[in-house]
C-alpha positions as semicolon CSV with decimal commas, in nm:
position;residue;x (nm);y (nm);z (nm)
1;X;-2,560;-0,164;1,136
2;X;-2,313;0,043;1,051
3;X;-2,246;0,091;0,679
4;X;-1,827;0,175;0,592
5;X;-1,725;0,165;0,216
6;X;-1,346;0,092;0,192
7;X;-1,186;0,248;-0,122
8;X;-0,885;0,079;-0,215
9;X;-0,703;-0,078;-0,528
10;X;-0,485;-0,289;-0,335
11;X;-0,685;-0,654;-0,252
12;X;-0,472;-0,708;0,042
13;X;-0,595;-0,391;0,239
14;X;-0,919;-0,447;0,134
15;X;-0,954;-0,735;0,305
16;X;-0,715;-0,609;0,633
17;X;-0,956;-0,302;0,683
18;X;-1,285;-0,526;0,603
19;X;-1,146;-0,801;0,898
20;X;-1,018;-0,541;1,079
21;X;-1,294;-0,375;1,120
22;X;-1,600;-0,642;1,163
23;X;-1,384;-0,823;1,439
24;X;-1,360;-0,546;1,625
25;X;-1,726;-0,467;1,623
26;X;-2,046;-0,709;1,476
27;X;-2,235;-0,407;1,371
28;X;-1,963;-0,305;1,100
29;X;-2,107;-0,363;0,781
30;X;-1,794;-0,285;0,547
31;X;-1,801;-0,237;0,188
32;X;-1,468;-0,278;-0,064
33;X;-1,507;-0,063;-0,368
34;X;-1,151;-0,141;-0,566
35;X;-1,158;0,197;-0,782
36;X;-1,292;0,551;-0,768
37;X;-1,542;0,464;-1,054
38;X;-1,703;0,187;-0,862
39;X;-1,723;0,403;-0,565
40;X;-1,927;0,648;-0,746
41;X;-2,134;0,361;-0,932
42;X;-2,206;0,234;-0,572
43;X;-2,346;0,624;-0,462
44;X;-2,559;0,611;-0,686
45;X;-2,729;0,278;-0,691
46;X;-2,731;0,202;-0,324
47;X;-2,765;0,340;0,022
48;X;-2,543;0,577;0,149
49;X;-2,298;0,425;0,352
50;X;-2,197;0,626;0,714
51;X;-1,825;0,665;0,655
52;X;-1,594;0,626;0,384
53;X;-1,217;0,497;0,399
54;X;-1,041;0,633;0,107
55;X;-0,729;0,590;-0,030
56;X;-0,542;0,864;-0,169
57;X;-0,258;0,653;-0,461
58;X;-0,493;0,519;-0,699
59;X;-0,499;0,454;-1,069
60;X;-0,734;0,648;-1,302
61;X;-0,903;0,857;-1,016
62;X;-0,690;0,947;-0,746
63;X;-0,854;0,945;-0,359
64;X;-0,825;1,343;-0,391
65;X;-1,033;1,330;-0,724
66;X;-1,258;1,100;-0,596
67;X;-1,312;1,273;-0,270
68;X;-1,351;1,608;-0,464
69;X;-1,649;1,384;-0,698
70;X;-1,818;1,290;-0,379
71;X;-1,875;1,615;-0,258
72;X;-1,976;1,817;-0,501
73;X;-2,302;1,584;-0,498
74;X;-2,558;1,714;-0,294
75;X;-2,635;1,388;-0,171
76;X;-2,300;1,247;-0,070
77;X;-2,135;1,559;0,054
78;X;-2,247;1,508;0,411
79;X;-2,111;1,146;0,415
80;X;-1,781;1,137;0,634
81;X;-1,432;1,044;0,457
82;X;-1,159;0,944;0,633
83;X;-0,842;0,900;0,436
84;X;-0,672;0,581;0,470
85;X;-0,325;0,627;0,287
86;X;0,075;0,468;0,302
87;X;0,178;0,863;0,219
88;X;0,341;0,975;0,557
89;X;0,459;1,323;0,414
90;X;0,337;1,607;0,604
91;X;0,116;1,778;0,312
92;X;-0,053;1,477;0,254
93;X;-0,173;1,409;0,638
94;X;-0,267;1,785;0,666
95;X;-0,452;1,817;0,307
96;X;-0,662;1,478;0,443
97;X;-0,715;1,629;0,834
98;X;-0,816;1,917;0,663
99;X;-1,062;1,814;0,424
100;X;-1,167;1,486;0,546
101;X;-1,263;1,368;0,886
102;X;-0,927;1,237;0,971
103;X;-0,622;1,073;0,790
104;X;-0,504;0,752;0,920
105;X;-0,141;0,628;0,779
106;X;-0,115;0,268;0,672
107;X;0,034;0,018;0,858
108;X;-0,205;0,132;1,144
109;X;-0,235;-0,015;1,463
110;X;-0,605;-0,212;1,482
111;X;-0,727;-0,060;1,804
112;X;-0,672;0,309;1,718
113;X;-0,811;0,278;1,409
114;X;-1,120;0,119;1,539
115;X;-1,154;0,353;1,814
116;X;-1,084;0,649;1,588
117;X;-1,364;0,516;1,300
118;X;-1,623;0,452;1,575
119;X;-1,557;0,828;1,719
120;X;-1,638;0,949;1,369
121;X;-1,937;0,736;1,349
122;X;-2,096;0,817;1,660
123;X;-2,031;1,184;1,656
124;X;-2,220;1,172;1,307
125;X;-2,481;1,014;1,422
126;X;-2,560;1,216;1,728
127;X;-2,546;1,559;1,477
């Protein structure tokens, strides 16, 4: 299985990415962590998961707070994040391709994403 831990405080793209994503492909096991503090809780209780959507417009911990958190733990720090946002300004997209894996603007269209999560995936797993 593949393990993906979807950060989001909106319900409604929790559950889009979630279907989205275990339709497309029966080994996606997806996770929906609502907050950047549950996220973190998650780490540290449970198995790392193999890629992490993020969000970057959250309450209380922001996605670039959160992301920041995550790798500054010597455990976590090799886990890809991708971030998953609704920002479509140019600083935004090239602060997330920069620091994360990729950055993916929301609406997205189901087969790109897929095909862009499962590249990230696979080329982890082969490193």
């Amino acid at each position: 299985m593949k393990k993906i831990m979807v950060v989001d405080d909106e319900e409604d793209q929790l559950f889009t990415v979630k279907k989205t994503l275990e339709y497309a492909d029966k080994e996606f096991d997806v996770i929906t962590i609502n907050n950047g503090t549950n996220c973190l809780q998650y780490l540290k209780n449970n198995d790392q998961p193999d890629l992490i959507l993020l969000d970057i417009m959250m309450p209380e911990m922001t996605g670039w707070e959160l992301y920041d958190k995550i790798k500054e733990n010597n455990e976590w720090r090799e886990i890809p994040i991708v971030f998953l946002s609704a920002r479509t300004d140019d600083t935004a997209e090239n602060a997330g391709k920069f620091f994360g894996e990729d950055y993916i603007e929301k609406p997205f269209d189901s087969q790109d994403f897929v095909k862009r999560i499962n590249k990230i995936i696979n080329t982890k797993n082969t490193n």
